[in-house]
Phi, psi and omega in degrees: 000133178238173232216079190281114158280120184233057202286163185228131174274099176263137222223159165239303211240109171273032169267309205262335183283342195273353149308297210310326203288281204322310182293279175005292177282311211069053194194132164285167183306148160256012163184173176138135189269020158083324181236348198233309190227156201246030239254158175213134196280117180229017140186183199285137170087345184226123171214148180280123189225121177243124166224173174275145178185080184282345168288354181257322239271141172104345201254002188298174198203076165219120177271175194204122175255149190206187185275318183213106185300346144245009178319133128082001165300315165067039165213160191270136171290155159311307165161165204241135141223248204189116183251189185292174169068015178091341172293143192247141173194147208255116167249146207254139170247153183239169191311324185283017199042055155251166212271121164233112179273136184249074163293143181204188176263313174263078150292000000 
């Protein structure tokens, strides 16, 4: 079975959210209508969308396992732990304050 991820990010302002989500993926969208929504692509099959939706905003709920939880982010974590099974992990606050947690084994 295969398997496409497609999560959504709610924004109040979308002019102000899109630098922080560029450093934050490290790529800019690859698609997306420019006033409303956003999409960044963060592997084949899996994508990220910050839209406006100010009644949501602040509220996503996503983990992102990745090799080095700040390799090329360029924003200071939030704060760092420790989940069960030895995963390490960095949470990023984004401008609306929600949580983005960055896991790994070696943080």
């Amino acid at each position: 079975m295969a398997l496409d991820l497609y999560a959504g990010i709610p924004v109040t302002d979308h002019q102000a959210a899109p630098a922080w989500y560029q450093r934050l993926f490290g790529s800019p969208p690859v698609y997306g209508d420019g006033e409303t929504e956003a999409v960044r692509e963060s592997a084949g099959h899996r994508g990220v969308f910050v839209e406006v939706c100010p009644e949501r905003a602040g509220r996503a709920m996503s983990t992102m396992f990745v090799d080095d939880s700040e390799a090329g982010v360029g924003i200071a974590s939030a704060g760092r732990g420790a989940c069960p099974g030895g995963v390490r992990e960095a949470v990023f606050r984004g401008p609306e304050g929600a949580g983005f947690p960055f896991g790994g084994a070696a943080l």
